[in-house]
C-alpha positions as CSV (number, residue, x, y, z in Angstrom):
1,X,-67.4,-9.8,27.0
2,X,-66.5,-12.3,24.6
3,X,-66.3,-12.8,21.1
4,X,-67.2,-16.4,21.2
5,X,-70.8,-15.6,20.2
6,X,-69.3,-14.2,16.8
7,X,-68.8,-15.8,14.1
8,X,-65.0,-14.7,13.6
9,X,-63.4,-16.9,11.3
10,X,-66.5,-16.1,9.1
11,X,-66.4,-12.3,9.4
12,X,-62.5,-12.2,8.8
13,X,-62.6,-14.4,6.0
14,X,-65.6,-12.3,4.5
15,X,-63.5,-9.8,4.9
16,X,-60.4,-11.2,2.6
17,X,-58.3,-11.7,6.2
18,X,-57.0,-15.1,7.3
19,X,-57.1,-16.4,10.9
20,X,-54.1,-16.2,12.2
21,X,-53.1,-17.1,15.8
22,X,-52.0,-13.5,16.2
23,X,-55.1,-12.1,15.4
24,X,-57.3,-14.6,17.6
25,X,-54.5,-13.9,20.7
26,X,-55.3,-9.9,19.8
27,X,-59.3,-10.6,19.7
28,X,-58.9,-12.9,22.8
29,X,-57.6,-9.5,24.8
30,X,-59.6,-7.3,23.2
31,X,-62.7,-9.0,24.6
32,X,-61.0,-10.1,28.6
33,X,-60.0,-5.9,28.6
34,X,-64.1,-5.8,29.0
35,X,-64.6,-2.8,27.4
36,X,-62.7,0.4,26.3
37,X,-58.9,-0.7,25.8
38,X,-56.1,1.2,25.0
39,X,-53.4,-0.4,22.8
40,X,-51.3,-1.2,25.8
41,X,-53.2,-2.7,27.7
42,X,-54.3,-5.1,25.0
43,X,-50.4,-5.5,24.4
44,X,-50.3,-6.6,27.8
45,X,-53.3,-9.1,27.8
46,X,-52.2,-10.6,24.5
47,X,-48.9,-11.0,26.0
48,X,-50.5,-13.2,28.8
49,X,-51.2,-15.6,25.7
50,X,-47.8,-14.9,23.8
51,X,-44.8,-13.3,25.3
52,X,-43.8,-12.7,21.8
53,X,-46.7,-10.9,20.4
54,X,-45.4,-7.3,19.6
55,X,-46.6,-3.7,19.9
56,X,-46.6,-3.5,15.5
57,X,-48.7,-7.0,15.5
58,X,-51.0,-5.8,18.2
59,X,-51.7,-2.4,16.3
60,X,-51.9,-4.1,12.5
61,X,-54.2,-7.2,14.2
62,X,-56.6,-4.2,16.0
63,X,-56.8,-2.5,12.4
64,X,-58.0,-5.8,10.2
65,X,-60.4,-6.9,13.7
66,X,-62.0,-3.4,13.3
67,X,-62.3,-3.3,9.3
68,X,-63.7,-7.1,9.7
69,X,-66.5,-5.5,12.2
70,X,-65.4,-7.2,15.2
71,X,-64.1,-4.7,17.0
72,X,-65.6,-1.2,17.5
73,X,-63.4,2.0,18.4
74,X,-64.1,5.2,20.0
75,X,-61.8,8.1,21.0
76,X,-60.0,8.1,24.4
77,X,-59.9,10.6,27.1
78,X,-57.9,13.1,25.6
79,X,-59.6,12.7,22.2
80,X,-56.2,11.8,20.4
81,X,-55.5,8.0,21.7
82,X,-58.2,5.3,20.3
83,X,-60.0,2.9,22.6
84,X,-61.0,-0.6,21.7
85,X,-63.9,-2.8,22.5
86,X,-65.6,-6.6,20.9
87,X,-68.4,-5.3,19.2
88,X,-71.5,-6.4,21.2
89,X,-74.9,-7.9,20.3
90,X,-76.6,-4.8,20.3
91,X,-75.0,-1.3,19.6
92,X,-74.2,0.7,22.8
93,X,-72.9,4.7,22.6
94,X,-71.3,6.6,25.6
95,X,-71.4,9.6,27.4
96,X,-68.1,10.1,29.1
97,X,-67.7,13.3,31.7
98,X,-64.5,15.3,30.7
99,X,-64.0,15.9,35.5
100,X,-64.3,12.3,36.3
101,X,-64.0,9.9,33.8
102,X,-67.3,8.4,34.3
103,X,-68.6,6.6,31.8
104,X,-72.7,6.6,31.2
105,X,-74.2,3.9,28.7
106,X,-76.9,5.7,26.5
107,X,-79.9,3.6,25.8
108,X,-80.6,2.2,21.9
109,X,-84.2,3.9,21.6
110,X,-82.4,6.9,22.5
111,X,-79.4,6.8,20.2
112,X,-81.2,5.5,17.4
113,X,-83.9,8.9,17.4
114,X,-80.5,10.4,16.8
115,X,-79.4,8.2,14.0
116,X,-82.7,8.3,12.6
117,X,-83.0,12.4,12.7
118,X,-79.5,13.0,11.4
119,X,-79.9,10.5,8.6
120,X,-83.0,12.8,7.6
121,X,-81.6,16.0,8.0
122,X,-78.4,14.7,6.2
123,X,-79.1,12.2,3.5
124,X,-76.6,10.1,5.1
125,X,-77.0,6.5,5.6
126,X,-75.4,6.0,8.6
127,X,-73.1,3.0,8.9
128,X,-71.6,3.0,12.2
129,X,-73.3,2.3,15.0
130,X,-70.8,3.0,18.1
131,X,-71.0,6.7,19.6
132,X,-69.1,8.2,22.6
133,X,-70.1,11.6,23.5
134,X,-68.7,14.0,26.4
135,X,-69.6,16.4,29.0
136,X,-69.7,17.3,32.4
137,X,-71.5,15.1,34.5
138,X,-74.7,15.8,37.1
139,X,-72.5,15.0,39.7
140,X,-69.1,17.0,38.8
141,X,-71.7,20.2,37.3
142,X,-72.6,20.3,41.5
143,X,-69.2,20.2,43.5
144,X,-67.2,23.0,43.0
145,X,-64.1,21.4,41.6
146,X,-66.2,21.6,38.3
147,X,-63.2,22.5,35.5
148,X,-63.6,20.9,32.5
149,X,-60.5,18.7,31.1
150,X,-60.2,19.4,26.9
């Protein structure tokens, strides 16, 4: 994954954010994380690129990428920590099983007959566009160790 196909400088300035080598170092890890990243683990990338980045600077940089639309979030395993990813060309939702961990891309048509029926039955106009769903999946519903993690 890369951001390089985005026009960042553009979309953080559009945004009333400057560029700052922080935020590119932060952006830069989000993206070689290649896909859902926990905070730490972008800490550690972005350290590869500055030993003196910081755990604040990571966490404040995540929070402006994600209001600029660069970066998308979506809730981690135990529905309390926050996963990061570079928002890609074409919006892509999840379903994640609560046994294994798996993770199962859902396709656009799909999603978007969702978006589309709960815009109608709401009134919303929805403005996100990144979804992660859970459950138990086909292959952890047939063995017997089939206890679902909350």
């Amino acid at each position: 994954m890369t951001h390089h196909r985005l026009n960042y400088v553009e979309a953080l300035h559009a945004h009333g954010y400057r560029v700052t080598p922080q935020r590119v170092t932060v952006l830069d890890a989000v993206c070689r994380a290649g896909g859902h990243a926990r905070p730490a683990q972008i800490l550690a990338l972005a350290r590869e690129g500055d030993l003196h980045i910081d755990r604040s600077t990571v966490y404040r940089s995540l929070e402006v990428l994600v209001k600029a639309g660069l970066v998308l979030t979506a809730p981690g395993e135990s529905g309390i920590d926050t996963l990061y990813e570079i928002v890609q060309e074409t919006p892509h939702h999840h379903l994640r099983c609560t046994v294994c961990g798996r993770e199962t891309e859902l396709d656009g048509e799909s999603a978007a007959r969702l978006f589309e029926n709960l815009e109608r039955e709401t009134g919303y106009r929805l403005t996100g566009d990144h979804l992660m769903l859970t459950g138990v999946c086909p292959e952890c519903q047939a063995s017997s160790n089939n206890q679902v993690v909350e």
